[in-house]
Kinemage of the C-alpha trace (Angstrom):
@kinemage 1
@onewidth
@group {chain A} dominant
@subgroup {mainchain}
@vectorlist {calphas} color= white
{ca unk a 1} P 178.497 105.525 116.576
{ca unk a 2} L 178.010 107.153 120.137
{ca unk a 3} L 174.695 105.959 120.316
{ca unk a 4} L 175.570 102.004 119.201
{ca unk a 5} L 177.754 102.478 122.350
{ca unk a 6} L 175.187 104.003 124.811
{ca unk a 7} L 172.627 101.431 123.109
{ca unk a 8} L 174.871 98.013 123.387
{ca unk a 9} L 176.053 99.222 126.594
{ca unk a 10} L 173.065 99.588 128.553
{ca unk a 11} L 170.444 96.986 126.690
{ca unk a 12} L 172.587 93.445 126.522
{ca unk a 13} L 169.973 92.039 124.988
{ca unk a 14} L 170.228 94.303 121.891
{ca unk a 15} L 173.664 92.711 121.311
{ca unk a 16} L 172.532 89.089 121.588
{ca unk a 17} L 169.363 90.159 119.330
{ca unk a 18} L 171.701 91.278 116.694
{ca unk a 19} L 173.815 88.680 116.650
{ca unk a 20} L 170.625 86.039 116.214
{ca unk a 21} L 169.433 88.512 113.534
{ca unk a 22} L 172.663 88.801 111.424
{ca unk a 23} L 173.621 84.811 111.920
{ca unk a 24} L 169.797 84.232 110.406
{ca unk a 25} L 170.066 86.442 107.797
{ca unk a 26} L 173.406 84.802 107.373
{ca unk a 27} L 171.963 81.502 107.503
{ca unk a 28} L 169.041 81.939 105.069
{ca unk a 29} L 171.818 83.343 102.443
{ca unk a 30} L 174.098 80.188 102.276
{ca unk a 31} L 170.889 77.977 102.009
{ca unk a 32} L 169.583 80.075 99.203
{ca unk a 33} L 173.061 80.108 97.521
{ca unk a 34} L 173.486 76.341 98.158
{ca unk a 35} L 169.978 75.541 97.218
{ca unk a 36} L 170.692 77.037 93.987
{ca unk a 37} L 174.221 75.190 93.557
{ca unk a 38} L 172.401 72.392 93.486
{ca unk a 39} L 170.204 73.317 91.144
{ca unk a 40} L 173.151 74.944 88.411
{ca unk a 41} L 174.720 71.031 89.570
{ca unk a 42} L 171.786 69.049 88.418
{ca unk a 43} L 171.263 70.999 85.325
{ca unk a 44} L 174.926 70.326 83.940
{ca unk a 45} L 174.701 67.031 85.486
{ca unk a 46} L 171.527 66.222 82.998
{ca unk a 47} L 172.979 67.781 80.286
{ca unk a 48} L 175.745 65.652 80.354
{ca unk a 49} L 173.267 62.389 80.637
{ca unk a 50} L 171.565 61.326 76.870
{ca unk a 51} L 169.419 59.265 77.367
């Protein structure tokens, strides 16, 4: 960890890139896991419509 202390402490940017890097990652993964929510939704949703 000594050199994630030397690293952060003498390159700010490297923190703020992190930060943007783990809130996108972070970002993508709720859209995926909502995207597919929605999908699992619908599904029951039609199953429960006869038409």
């Amino acid at each position: 960890m000594e050199w994630l202390s030397r690293t952060l402490s003498q390159e700010p940017t490297v923190l703020a890139l992190s930060i943007t890097l783990v809130v996108t990652i972070f970002v993508f993964a709720a859209r995926k896991a909502h995207l597919n929510h929605l999908a699992k939704m619908k599904k029951i949703d039609d199953s429960f419509n006869i038409k």
